[in-house]
N, C-alpha and C positions, 0 to 999 in steps of 0.2 A: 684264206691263210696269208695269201701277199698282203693283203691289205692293214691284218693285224699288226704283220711282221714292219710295215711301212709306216703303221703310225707308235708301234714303240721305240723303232730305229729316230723316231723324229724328237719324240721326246727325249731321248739320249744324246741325241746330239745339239737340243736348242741351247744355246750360253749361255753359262754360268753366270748369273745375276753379278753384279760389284759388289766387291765388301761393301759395308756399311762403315762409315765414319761420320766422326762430328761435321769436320768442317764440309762433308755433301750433305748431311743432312741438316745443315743451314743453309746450304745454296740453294736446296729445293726448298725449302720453307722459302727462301728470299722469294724466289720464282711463282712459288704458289702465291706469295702474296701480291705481288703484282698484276697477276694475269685475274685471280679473284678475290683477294681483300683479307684485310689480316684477322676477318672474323672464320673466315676458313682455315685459317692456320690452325687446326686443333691435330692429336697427337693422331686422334686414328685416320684424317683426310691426308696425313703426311706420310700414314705408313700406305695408305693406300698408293699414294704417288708412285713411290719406292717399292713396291711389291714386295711388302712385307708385313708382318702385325707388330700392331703397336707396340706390343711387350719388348721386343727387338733392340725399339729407339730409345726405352727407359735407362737402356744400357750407358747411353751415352747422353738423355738430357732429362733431366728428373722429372719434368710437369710442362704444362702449356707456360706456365709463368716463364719459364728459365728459358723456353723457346723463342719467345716474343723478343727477353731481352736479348737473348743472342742476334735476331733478326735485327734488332735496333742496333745492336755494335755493330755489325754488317754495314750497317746503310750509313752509318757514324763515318766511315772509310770515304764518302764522298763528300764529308764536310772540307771547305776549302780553309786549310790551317795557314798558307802560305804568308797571310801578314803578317804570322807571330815572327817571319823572318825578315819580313820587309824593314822598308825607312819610314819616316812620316809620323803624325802624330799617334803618341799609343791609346789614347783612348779610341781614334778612328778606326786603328787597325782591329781592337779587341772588340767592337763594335762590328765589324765586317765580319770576323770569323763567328760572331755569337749570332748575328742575321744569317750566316749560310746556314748554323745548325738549325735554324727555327726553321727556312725556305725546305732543307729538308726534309721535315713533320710538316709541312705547309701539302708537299708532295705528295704523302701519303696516309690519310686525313684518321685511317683507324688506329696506327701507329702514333700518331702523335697524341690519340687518346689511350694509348697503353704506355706511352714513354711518362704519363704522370705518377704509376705505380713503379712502372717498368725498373731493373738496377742491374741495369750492364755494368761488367767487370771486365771485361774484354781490350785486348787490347788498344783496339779501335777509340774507345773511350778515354781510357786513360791516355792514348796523345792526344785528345782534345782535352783532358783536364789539363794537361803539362804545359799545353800554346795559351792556357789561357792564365792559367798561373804565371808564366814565365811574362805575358802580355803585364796584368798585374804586378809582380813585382819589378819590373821594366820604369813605370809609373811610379813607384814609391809607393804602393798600398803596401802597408804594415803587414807581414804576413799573418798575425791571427786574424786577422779582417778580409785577408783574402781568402783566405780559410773559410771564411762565412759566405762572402759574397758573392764566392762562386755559385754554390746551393742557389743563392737567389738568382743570380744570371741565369743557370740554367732551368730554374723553376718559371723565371719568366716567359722563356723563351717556348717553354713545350705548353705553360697555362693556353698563351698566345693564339698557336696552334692549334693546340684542341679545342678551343674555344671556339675558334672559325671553323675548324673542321663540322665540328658540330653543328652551330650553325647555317655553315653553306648546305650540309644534308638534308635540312628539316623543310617540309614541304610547303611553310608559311613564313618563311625567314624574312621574303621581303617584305611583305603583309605586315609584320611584326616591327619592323625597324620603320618602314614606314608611319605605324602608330605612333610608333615613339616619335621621331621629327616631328610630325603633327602637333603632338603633348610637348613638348619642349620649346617649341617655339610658339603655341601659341598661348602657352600658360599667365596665369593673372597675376599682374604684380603685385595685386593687393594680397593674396595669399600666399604668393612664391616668387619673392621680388628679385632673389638671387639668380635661380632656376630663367628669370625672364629678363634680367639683366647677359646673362651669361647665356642663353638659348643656343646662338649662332655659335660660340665657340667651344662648345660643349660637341659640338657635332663638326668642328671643323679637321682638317690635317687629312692628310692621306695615313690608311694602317700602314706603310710603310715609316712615314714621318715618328708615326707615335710609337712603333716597336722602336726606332733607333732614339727618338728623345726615351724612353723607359729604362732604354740600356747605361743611356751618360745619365739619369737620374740616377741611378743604382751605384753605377760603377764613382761618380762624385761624394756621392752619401758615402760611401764604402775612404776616401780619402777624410773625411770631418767627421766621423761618428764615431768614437770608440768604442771598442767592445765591451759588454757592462764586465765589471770585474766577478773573476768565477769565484775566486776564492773563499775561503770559511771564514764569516765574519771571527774577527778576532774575540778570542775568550768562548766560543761555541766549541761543545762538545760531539764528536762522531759518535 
């Protein structure tokens, strides 16, 4: 009889779980993804964290998709905005801040392969759209062109990423890039005279050199390239 009495007095008094909100159950997603990887991040490993079912968390984030991007505007918080307030030249600075978002997804190699669907809305995000716009029009890029080349700055910068992410996982990456050097350097001019002219520099620069020349290739283009005109050719009918 003590002993019944002992252990429903214990369930009565163990505490009351925390409410449930958005912004915890992004900080345990954050957390879950860290400690095991943003392939665990699914609805029901999350509600499991949180001692609760998953039905719970629909409440507050409609699918794995909307979770992911949220984790991504989360991590979006440590990108380093501060040049957009610096001095110096602005293509430098707009360069710096689009390198920490990519070192970013560099960090977190699953994420940087879901930031290529991923569409954070968050706030996190949009002050990195605003430093980079504001970086842009700073430079004199035409605002519809900035308009555009943002998309591509940031497309650059997460392809980059996942790309390596991907590659650093695969169990014959070296194996593979190794074949390649081999084929490119040691290819026949008589069949591929370009490829064995250009061998060595085709493999040359540090990945760091060639994300930042990609970015002043973009961000230059985006100053000389007009946008093609949207408009309805004249005399066409809607």
């Amino acid at each position: 009889m003590t002993a019944h009495s002992d252990a429903r007095r214990s369930r009565r008094e163990r505490p009351s779980k925390p409410a449930l909100t958005r912004a915890g159950i992004i900080a345990t997603a954050v957390e879950l993804m860290r400690a095991e990887g943003l392939q665990r991040v699914t609805m029901r490993r999350l509600a499991q964290e949180l001692d609760t079912g998953p039905a719970s968390l629909y409440v507050y984030v409609r699918n794995t998709a909307e979770l992911h991007a949220a984790v991504l505007d989360e991590l979006l918080g440590t990108v380093d905005l501060s040049p957009a307030e610096a001095t110096g030249d602005w293509r430098d600075r707009l360069v710096r801040v689009l390198t920490s978002y990519t070192t970013v997804l560099f960090e977190h190699p699953g994420l940087a392969r879901s930031a290529l669907v991923a569409r954070p809305s968050g706030r996190r995000y949009l002050d990195l759209l605003e430093a980079l716009l504001s970086l842009l029009g700073e430079g004199g890029v035409p605002d519809d062109r900035a308009a555009w080349v943002l998309d591509l700055l940031l497309q650059f910068g997460t392809a980059t990423a996942a790309e390596h992410a991907t590659r650093d996982r695969a169990a014959n990456a070296q194996a593979e890039q190794d074949a390649l050097t081999t084929a490119l350097r040691t290819t026949s001019r008589e069949t591929h005279p370009h490829i064995a002219a250009l061998g060595t520099e085709l493999l040359s620069g540090s990945g760091q050199d060639r994300l930042a020349w990609g970015f002043h290739v973009l961000i230059n283009g985006s100053l000389h390239t007009p946008r093609p005109d949207t408009a309805s050719p004249e005399g066409s009918k809607s």
